[in-house]
Structures are given as C-alpha cells and as structure tokens.
N, C-alpha and C positions, 0 to 999 in steps of 0.2 A: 652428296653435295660435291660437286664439281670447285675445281680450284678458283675458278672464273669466279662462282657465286659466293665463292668464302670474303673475296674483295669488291662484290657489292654488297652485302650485308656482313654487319658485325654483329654476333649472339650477344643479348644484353642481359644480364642475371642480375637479381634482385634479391638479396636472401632477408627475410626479417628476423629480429629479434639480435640479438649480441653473435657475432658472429669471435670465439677465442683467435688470438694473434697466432700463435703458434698454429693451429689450424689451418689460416689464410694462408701462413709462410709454405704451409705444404703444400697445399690447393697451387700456388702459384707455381713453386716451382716445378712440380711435374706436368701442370698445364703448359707450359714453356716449352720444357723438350716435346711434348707430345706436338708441339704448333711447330718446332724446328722439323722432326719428326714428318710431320703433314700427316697425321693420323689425327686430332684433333683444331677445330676452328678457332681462330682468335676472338677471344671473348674481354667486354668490360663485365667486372662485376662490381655490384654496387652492394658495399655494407657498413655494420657498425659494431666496435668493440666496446668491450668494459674497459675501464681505463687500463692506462696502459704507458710508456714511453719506450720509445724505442731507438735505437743510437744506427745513424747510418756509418760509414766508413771514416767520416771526419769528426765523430764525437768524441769530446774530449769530459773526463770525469769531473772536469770543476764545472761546469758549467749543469750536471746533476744535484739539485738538492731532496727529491721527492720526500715531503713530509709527510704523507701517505702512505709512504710505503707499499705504494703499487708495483707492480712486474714492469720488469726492464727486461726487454731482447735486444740481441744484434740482430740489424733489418738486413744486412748484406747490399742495403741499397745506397744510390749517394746521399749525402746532406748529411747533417750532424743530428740533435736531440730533436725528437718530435715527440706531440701528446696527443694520444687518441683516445676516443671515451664514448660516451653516451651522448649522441644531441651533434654527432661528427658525423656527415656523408665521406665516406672513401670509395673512392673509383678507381680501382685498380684495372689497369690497360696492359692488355696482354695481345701485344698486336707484332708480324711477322715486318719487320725492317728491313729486310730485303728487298721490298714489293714496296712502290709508291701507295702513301696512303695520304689522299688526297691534296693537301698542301703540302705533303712530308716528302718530297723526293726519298727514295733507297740508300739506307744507311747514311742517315745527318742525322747526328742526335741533337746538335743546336739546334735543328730544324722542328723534331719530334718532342724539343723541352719548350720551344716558342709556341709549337700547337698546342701543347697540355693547356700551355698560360693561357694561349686563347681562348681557348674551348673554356675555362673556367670563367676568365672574364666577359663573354659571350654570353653566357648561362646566369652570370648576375643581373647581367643589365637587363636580362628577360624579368627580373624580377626588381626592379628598380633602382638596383644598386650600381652605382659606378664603379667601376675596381678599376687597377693599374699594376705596368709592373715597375719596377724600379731598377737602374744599373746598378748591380755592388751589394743587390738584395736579394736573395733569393724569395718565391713563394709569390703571392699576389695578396695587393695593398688598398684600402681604401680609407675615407676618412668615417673615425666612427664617430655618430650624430651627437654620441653624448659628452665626448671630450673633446671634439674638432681638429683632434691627431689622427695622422696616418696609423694606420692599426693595419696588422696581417688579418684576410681573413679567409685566405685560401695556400696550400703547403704541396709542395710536389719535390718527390723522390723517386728513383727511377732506378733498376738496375737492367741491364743488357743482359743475354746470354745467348752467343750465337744470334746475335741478330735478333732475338725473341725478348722483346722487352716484358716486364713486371713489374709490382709496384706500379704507384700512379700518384696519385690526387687528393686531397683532401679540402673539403670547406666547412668552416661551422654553421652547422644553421642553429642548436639552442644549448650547445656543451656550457657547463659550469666553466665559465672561464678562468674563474680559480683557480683550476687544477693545471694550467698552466705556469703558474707560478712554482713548479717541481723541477722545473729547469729555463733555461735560459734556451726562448726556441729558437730555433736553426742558428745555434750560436750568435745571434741578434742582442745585444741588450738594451737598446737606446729605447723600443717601440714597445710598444700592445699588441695586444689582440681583439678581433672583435667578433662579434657572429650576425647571422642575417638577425635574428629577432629584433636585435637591436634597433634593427630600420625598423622594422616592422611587425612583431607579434604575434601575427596572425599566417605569416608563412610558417610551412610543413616541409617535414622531412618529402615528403612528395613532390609541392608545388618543384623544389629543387631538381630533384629525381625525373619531373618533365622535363624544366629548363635543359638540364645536361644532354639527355636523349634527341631536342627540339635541336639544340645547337652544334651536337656531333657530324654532323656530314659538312658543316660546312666547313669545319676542318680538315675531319677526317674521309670524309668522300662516300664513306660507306650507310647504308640504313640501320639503323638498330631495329631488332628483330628478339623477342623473346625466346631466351636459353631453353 
C-alpha cells in the first residue's frame, strides 16, 4: 500500500464480543508508533468492554465512588473519569496528524477534537437523534426523551503521540446506565446520561456501527475499508 492510498482509505476493524481495556491500551499504543513509524496504516477500531472506569490525566479521586468494585486504569488520555461497559460502542481513532485528514488540517488538535464531535453527531442524526455540543462541556449532548434534560450521550478522549493520535470516541447505544453512577462523568455533575435505546429500542450495536462508517469521510476525507 502506497502512502497516497493509506489517506484515501482508512482500515476499519470491528472486533466482537468484550474486547479487555488493558488489551485495547496495548493494541493502541504500538499501533501509533508503528503509524509514526509508517510501517503500519491508520486504522479506526470499533469495540466493547466489560465494564470498566478509566481516569484520563485530569481525574481527580473524589469524584470515584465505584460501588462495584470494577477495574480502574490510567487511560494516559485527556479528560477526567469515564465508564466503559457492555451496550458502549468505542471508536478508537488512530490517525497520522501530520497529513491533512479531511476537514482536520496538519497538526490542529482543536481541529481533530471538532471532527470527532462531528463525526459523532453526524452518525446520530443518521439515526434520528439530535445531539449537540456544548461550550464549557466536554463530550456530546442531547435531550433525553424520558426526562427532557440535556443528557451526555457520546464521550471523547484523545491522547497524541508524535503526531499519531489514539484513543477516540465513545456513544451509548443500550449500557446499564447505572453503572455510571461509579463516578462523576468527565467531572460533570449537574447532568445525565443517556443512550440511543432510549430514542428508540429497536437500534443495534450495528445500525450505529454503519452510521459512524456512512459519516466518516465526511469528516475525515478518507473511505472506510475493512481491516
């Protein structure tokens, strides 16, 4: 594969079943150097953990209660406490920042944290949900049908390295939303959360999993193409 073809197609992976955190963390990081490297292509993957919280660089321990007593890692990425679990699509973006990717000019991370947002609210509205983002808030917001508050229902962390970003994205499409009640998400405590079922019951971890794929180039420029 030529360097040319690596930035019109992006490799898109899909792993089923629970994909372990500490796992993912390794998977990414040496996917990264290998993409700085240019011995390996920039790749999204798309999965899901058993639950989990994870503390980015600004998490602070008060705002941990897990009554569960589920696994806690340092994500090494930014943002503070996050919940991952079952019934959670993560799309981890592992894309070369040096090299315009489509809307992203080279090296703007404001630029590549405005396209995640997109791209996720892009990928909702395929599916009928409005989202939005908010100044002063991190993650992406919509109002959920059953309360008529604004609810997070999509989370984005992101760490750089040399220019080779990781870490990504997250949306609920049917997680126990209990289990966010373990902390205080992205140090937020005014709001909720919410997930797609909510809207609608009958969307799948799938129907999602097109939308994101359907709405990446028009962010990101490039075609998704299976890993």
């Amino acid at each position: 594969m030529t360097r040319n073809k690596i930035y019109e197609e992006i490799l898109w992976k899909s792993t089923p079943g629970l994909t372990p955190y500490p796992e993912a963390l390794a998977f990414m990081e040496a996917r990264a150097k290998e993409i700085h490297q240019e011995t390996s292509a920039p790749l999204v993957w798309l999965v899901e953990h058993p639950p989990v919280f994870t503390a980015g660089t600004s998490a602070k321990d008060a705002d941990l209660y897990n009554p569960h007593g589920y696994p806690t890692y340092a994500a090494g990425r930014g943002g503070q406490w996050t919940y991952h679990g079952p019934g959670q699509r993560l799309g981890y973006v592992m894309l070369d920042l040096t090299h315009q990717n489509g809307t992203v000019p080279p090296r703007d991370l404001r630029a590549f944290v405005a396209g995640l947002e997109g791209w996720m609210i892009d990928s909702l509205a395929q599916l009928g949900v409005e989202a939005f983002t908010r100044e002063g808030r991190i993650g992406v917001w919509t109002i959920d049908p059953l309360t008529g508050l604004e609810a997070k229902i999509g989370a984005l962390g992101i760490r750089v390295s040399r220019w080779v970003s990781w870490h990504g994205v997250s949306i609920n499409v049917s997680p126990d939303l209990n289990d966010f009640d373990g902390i205080v998400p992205c140090g937020i405590r005014e709001f909720g959360v919410t997930s797609l079922q909510r809207f609608d019951s009958s969307l799948t971890m799938k129907d999602l999993d097109d939308a994101l794929a359907t709405s990446w180039p028009e962010r990101f420029g490039s075609i998704p193409r299976a890993a």
